[in-house]
N, CA, C and O atoms as a DFTB+ gen file, in Angstrom:
364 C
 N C O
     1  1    -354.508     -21.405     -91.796
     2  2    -354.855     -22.116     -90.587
     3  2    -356.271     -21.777     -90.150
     4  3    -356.738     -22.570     -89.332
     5  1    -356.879     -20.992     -90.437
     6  2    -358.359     -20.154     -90.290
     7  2    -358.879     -20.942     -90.742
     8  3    -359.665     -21.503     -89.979
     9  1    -358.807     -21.546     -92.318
    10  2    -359.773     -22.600     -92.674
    11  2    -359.867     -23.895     -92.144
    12  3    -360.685     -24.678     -92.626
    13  1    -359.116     -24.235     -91.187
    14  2    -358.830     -25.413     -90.312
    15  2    -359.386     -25.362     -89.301
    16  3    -359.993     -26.377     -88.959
    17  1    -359.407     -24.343     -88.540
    18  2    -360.026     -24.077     -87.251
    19  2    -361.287     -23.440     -88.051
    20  3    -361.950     -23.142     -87.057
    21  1    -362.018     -23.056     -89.057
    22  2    -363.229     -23.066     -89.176
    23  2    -364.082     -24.411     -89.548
    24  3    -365.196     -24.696     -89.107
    25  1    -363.470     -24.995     -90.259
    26  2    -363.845     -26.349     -90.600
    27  2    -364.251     -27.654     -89.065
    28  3    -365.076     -28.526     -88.791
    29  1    -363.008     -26.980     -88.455
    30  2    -363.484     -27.945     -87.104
    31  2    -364.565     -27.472     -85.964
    32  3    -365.106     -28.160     -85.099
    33  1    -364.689     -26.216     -86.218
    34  2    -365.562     -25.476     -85.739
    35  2    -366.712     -26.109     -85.939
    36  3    -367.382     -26.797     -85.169
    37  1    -366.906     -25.753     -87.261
    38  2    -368.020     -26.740     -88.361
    39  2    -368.371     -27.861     -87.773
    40  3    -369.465     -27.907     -87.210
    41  1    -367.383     -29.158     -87.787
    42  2    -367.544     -29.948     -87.632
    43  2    -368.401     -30.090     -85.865
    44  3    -369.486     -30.569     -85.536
    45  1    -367.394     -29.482     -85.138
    46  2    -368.189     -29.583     -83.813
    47  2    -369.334     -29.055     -83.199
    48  3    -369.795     -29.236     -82.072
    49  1    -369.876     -28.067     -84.562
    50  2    -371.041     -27.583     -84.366
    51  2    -372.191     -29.035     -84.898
    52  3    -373.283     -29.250     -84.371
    53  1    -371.622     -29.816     -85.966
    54  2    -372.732     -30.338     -86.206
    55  2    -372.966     -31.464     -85.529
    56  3    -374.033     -32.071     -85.630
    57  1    -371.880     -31.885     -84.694
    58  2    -371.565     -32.693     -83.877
    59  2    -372.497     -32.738     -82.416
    60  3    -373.240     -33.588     -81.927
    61  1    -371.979     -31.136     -81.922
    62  2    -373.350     -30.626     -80.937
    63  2    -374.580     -30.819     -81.773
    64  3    -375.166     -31.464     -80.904
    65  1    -374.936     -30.804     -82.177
    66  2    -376.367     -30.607     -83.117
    67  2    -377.107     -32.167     -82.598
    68  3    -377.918     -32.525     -81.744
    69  1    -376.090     -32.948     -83.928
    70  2    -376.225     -34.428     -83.291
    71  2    -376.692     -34.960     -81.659
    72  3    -377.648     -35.619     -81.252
    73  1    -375.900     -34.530     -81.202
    74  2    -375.973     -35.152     -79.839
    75  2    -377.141     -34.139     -78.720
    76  3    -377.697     -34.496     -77.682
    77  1    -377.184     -33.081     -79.293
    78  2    -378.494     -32.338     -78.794
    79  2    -379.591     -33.476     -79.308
    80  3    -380.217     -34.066     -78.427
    81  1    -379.834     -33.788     -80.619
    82  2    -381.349     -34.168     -81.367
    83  2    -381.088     -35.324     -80.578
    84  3    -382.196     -35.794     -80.320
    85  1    -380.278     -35.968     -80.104
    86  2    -380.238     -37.639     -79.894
    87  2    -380.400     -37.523     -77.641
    88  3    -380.810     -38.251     -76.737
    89  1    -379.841     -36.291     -77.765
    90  2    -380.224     -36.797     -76.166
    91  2    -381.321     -36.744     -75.381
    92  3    -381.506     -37.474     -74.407
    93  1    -382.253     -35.680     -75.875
    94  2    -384.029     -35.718     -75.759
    95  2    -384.322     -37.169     -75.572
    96  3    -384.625     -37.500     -74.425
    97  1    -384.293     -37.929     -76.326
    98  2    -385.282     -39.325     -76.438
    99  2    -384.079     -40.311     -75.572
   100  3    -384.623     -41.341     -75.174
   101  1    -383.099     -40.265     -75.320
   102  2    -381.944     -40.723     -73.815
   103  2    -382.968     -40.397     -72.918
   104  3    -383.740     -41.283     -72.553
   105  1    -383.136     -38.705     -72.320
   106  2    -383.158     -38.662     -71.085
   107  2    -384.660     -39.033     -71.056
   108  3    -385.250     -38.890     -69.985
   109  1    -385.442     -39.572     -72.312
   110  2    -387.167     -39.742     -72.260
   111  2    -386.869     -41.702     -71.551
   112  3    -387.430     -42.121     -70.538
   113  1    -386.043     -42.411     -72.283
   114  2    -385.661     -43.673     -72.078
   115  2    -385.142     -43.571     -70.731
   116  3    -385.365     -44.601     -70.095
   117  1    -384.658     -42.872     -70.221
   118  2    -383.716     -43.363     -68.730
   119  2    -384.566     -43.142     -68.375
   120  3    -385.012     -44.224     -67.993
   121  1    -385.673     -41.978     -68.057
   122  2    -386.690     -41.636     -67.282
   123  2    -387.846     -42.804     -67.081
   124  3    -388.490     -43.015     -66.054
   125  1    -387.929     -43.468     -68.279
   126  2    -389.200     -44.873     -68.606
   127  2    -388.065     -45.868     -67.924
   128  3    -388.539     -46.813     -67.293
   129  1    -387.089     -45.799     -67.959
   130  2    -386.433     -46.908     -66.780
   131  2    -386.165     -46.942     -65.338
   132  3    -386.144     -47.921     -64.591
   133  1    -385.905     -45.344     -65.003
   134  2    -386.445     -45.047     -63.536
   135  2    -387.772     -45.349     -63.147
   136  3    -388.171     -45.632     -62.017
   137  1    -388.440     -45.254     -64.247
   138  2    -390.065     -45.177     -63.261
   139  2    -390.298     -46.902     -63.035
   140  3    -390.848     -47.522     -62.125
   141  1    -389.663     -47.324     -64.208
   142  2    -390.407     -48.969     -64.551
   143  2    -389.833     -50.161     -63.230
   144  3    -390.343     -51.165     -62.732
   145  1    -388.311     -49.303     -62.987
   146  2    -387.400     -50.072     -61.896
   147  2    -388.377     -49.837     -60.867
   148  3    -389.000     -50.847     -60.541
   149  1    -388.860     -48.120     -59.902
   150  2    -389.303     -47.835     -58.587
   151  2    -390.738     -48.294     -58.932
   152  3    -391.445     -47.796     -58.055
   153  1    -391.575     -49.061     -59.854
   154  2    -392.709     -49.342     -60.049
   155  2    -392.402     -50.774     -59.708
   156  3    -393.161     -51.422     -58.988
   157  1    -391.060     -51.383     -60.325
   158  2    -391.016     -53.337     -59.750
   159  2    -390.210     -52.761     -58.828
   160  3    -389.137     -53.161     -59.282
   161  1    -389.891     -52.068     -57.792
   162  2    -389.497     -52.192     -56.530
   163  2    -390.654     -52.117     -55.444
   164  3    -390.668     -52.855     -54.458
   165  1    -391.692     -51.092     -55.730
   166  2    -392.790     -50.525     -55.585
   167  2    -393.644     -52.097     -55.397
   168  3    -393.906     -52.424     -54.239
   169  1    -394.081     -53.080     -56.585
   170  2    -394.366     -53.975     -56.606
   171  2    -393.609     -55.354     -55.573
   172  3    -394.366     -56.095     -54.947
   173  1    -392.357     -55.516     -55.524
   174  2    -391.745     -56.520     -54.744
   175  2    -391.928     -56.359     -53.324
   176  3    -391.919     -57.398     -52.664
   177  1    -392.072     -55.392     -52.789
   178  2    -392.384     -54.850     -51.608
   179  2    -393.869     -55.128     -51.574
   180  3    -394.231     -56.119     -50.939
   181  1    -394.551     -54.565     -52.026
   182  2    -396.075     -55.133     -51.395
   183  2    -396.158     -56.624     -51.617
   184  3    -396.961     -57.276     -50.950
   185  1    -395.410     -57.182     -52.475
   186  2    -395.765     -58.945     -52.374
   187  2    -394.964     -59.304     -51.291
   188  3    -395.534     -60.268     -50.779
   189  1    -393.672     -58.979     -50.496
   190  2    -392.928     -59.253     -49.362
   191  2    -393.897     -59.033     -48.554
   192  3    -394.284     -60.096     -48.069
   193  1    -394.748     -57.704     -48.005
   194  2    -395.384     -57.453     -46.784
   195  2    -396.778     -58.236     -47.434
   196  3    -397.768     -57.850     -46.812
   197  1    -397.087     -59.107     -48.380
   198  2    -398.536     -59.831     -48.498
   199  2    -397.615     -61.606     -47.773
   200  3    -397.910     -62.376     -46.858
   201  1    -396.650     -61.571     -48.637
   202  2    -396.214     -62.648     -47.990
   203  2    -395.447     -63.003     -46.168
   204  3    -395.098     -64.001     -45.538
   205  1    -395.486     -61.864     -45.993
   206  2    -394.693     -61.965     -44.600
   207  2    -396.418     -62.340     -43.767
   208  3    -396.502     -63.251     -42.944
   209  1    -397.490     -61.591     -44.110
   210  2    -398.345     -61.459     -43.193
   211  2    -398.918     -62.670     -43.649
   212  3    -399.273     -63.336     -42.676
   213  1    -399.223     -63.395     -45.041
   214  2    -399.436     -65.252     -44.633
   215  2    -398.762     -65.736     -44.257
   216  3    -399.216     -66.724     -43.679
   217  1    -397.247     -65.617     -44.177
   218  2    -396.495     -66.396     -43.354
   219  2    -396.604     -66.704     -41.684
   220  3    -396.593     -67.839     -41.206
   221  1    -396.725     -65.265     -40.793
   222  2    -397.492     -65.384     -39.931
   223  2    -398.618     -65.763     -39.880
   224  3    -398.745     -66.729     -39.127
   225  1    -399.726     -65.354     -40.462
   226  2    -401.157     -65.544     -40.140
   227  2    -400.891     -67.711     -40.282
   228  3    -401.637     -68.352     -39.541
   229  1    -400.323     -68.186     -40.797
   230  2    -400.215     -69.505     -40.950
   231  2    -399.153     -70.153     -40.408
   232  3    -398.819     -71.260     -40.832
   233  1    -398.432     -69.468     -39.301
   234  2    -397.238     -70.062     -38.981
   235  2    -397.668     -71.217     -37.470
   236  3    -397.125     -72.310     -37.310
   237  1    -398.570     -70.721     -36.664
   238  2    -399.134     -71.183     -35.914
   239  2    -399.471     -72.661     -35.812
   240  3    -399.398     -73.525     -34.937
   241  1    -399.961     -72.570     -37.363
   242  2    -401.098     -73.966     -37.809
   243  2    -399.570     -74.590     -38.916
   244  3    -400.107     -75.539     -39.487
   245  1    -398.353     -74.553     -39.359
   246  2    -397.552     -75.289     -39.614
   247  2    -396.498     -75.703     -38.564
   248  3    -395.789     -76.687     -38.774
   249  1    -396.404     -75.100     -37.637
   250  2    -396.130     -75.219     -36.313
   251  2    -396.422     -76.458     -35.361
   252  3    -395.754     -77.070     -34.528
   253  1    -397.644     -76.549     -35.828
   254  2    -398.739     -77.904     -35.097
   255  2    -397.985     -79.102     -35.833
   256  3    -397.459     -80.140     -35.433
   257  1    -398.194     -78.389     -37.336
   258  2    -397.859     -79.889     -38.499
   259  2    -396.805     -80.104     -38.074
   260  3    -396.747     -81.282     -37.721
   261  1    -395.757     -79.499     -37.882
   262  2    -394.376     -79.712     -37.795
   263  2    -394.016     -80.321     -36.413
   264  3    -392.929     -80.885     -36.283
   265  1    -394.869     -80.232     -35.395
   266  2    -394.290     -80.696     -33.897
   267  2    -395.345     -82.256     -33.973
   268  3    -395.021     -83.230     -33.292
   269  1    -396.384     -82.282     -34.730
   270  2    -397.139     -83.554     -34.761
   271  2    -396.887     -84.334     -36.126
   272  3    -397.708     -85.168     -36.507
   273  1    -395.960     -84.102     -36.712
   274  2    -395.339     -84.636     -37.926
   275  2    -395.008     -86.463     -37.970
   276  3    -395.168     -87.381     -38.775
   277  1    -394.414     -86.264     -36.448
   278  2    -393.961     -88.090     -36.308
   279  2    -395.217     -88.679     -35.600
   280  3    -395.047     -89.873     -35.355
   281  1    -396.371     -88.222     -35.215
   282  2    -396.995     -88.679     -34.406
   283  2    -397.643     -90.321     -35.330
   284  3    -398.310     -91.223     -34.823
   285  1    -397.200     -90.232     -36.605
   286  2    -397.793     -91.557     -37.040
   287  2    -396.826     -92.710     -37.185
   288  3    -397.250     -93.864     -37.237
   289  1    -395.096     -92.329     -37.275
   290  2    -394.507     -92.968     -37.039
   291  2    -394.183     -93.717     -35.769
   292  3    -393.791     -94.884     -35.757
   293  1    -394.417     -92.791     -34.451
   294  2    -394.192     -93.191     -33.115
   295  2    -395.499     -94.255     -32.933
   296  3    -395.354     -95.375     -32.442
   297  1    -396.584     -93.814     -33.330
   298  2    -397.673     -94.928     -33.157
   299  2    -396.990     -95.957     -33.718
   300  3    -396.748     -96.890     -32.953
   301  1    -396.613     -96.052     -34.830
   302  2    -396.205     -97.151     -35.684
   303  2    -395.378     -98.385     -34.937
   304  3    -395.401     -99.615     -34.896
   305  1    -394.553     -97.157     -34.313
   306  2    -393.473     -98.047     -33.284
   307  2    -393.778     -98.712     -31.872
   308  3    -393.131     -99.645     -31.397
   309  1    -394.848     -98.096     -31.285
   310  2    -395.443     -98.421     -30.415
   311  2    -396.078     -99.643     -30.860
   312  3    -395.563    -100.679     -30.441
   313  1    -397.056     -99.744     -31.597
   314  2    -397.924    -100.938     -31.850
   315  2    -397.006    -101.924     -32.307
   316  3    -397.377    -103.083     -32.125
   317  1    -395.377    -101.681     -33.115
   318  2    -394.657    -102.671     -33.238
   319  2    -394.149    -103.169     -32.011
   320  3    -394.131    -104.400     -32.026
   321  1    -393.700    -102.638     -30.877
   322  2    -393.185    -102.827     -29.834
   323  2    -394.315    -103.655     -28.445
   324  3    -393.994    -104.283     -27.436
   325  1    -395.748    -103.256     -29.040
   326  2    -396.502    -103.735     -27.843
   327  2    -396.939    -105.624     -28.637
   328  3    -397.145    -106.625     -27.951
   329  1    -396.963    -105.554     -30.429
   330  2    -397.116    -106.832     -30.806
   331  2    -396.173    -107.674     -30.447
   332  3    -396.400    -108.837     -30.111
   333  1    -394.738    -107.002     -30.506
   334  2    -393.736    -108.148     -30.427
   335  2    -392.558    -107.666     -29.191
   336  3    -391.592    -106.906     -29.260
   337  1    -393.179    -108.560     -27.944
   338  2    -392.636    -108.110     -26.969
   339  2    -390.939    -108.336     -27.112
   340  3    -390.172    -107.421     -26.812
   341  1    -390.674    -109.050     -27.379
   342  2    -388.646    -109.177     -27.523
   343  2    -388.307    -107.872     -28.235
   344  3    -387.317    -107.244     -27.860
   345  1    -389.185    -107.346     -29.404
   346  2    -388.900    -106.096     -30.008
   347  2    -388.200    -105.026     -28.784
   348  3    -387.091    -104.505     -28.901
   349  1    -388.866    -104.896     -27.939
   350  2    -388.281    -104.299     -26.770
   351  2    -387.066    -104.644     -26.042
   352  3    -386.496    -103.826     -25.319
   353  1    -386.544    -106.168     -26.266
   354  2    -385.118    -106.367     -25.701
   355  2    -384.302    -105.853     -26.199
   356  3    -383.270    -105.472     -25.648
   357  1    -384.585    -105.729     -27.352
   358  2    -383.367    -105.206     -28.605
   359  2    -383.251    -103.339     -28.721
   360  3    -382.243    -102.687     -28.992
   361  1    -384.313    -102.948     -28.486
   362  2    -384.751    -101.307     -28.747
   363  2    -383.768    -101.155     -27.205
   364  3    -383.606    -100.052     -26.683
Protein backbone atom coordinates (compact mmCIF):
# COMPACT_ATOMS: atom_id res chain seq x y z
CA UNK A 1 0.00 0.00 0.00
CA UNK A 2 3.22 2.38 0.42
CA UNK A 3 3.70 2.15 -3.24
CA UNK A 4 0.21 3.56 -3.75
CA UNK A 5 0.30 6.28 -1.48
CA UNK A 6 3.81 7.08 -2.89
CA UNK A 7 2.81 7.08 -6.38
CA UNK A 8 -0.10 9.47 -5.55
CA UNK A 9 2.06 11.48 -3.65
CA UNK A 10 4.02 11.65 -6.91
CA UNK A 11 1.36 12.33 -8.78
CA UNK A 12 0.14 15.34 -6.64
CA UNK A 13 3.40 16.66 -6.43
CA UNK A 14 3.58 17.06 -10.12
CA UNK A 15 0.27 18.21 -10.22
CA UNK A 16 1.23 21.15 -7.67
CA UNK A 17 4.13 21.80 -9.91
CA UNK A 18 1.73 22.21 -12.86
CA UNK A 19 -0.55 24.51 -11.43
CA UNK A 20 2.25 26.55 -9.60
CA UNK A 21 4.08 27.13 -13.40
CA UNK A 22 0.50 27.91 -14.84
CA UNK A 23 -0.78 30.31 -12.16
CA UNK A 24 2.02 33.12 -12.45
CA UNK A 25 0.84 34.14 -16.00
CA UNK A 26 -3.34 33.78 -14.46
CA UNK A 27 -2.62 36.17 -11.82
CA UNK A 28 -0.29 38.40 -14.69
CA UNK A 29 -3.77 38.10 -17.05
CA UNK A 30 -6.38 38.95 -14.30
CA UNK A 31 -4.18 41.77 -13.24
CA UNK A 32 -4.05 43.18 -17.30
CA UNK A 33 -7.90 42.79 -16.88
CA UNK A 34 -8.29 44.71 -13.69
CA UNK A 35 -6.30 47.50 -14.91
CA UNK A 36 -7.86 47.48 -18.62
CA UNK A 37 -11.66 47.34 -16.94
CA UNK A 38 -10.70 50.59 -14.10
CA UNK A 39 -8.87 52.26 -17.24
CA UNK A 40 -12.56 51.91 -19.52
CA UNK A 41 -14.31 52.84 -16.35
CA UNK A 42 -11.72 55.56 -15.72
CA UNK A 43 -12.44 56.55 -19.46
CA UNK A 44 -16.53 56.37 -19.45
CA UNK A 45 -16.61 58.69 -16.69
CA UNK A 46 -14.65 61.51 -18.08
CA UNK A 47 -16.76 61.25 -21.41
CA UNK A 48 -20.14 61.34 -18.99
CA UNK A 49 -18.75 64.55 -17.08
CA UNK A 50 -17.51 66.01 -20.93
CA UNK A 51 -20.94 65.17 -21.97
CA UNK A 52 -23.07 66.29 -19.07
CA UNK A 53 -21.21 69.77 -19.19
CA UNK A 54 -22.24 70.18 -23.24
CA UNK A 55 -25.37 69.15 -22.38
CA UNK A 56 -25.78 72.03 -20.09
CA UNK A 57 -23.55 74.52 -21.61
CA UNK A 58 -26.22 73.95 -24.73
CA UNK A 59 -29.33 73.26 -23.03
CA UNK A 60 -30.37 76.89 -22.87
CA UNK A 61 -30.01 77.45 -26.71
CA UNK A 62 -32.13 73.91 -27.46
CA UNK A 63 -34.54 75.14 -25.10
CA UNK A 64 -35.24 78.27 -27.39
CA UNK A 65 -35.38 75.64 -30.45
CA UNK A 66 -37.72 73.61 -28.71
CA UNK A 67 -40.28 76.38 -27.29
CA UNK A 68 -39.93 78.28 -30.93
CA UNK A 69 -40.17 75.01 -32.86
CA UNK A 70 -43.97 75.70 -34.11
CA UNK A 71 -43.41 79.26 -34.58
CA UNK A 72 -43.47 78.50 -38.49
CA UNK A 73 -46.36 76.39 -38.41
CA UNK A 74 -48.58 78.88 -36.32
CA UNK A 75 -47.54 81.62 -38.88
CA UNK A 76 -48.61 79.21 -41.44
CA UNK A 77 -52.00 79.05 -39.85
CA UNK A 78 -52.42 82.47 -39.25
CA UNK A 79 -51.80 83.67 -42.82
CA UNK A 80 -54.21 80.68 -43.75
CA UNK A 81 -56.85 81.99 -41.49
CA UNK A 82 -56.36 85.86 -42.25
CA UNK A 83 -56.51 84.77 -46.44
CA UNK A 84 -59.58 82.84 -46.05
CA UNK A 85 -61.89 84.42 -43.74
CA UNK A 86 -64.72 81.37 -43.45
CA UNK A 87 -61.43 79.35 -42.56
CA UNK A 88 -62.24 80.83 -39.21
CA UNK A 89 -65.98 79.64 -39.08
CA UNK A 90 -64.91 76.23 -39.18
CA UNK A 91 -61.55 76.48 -36.78
Amino acid sequence: MSAEIEKAAERLAKLRAQIDKVSGPLADAEAQLRAAEDAEKARRAEREIEYSREFVKNSPERASEAANSGDDARQRFYDALSAEPWFAAIC
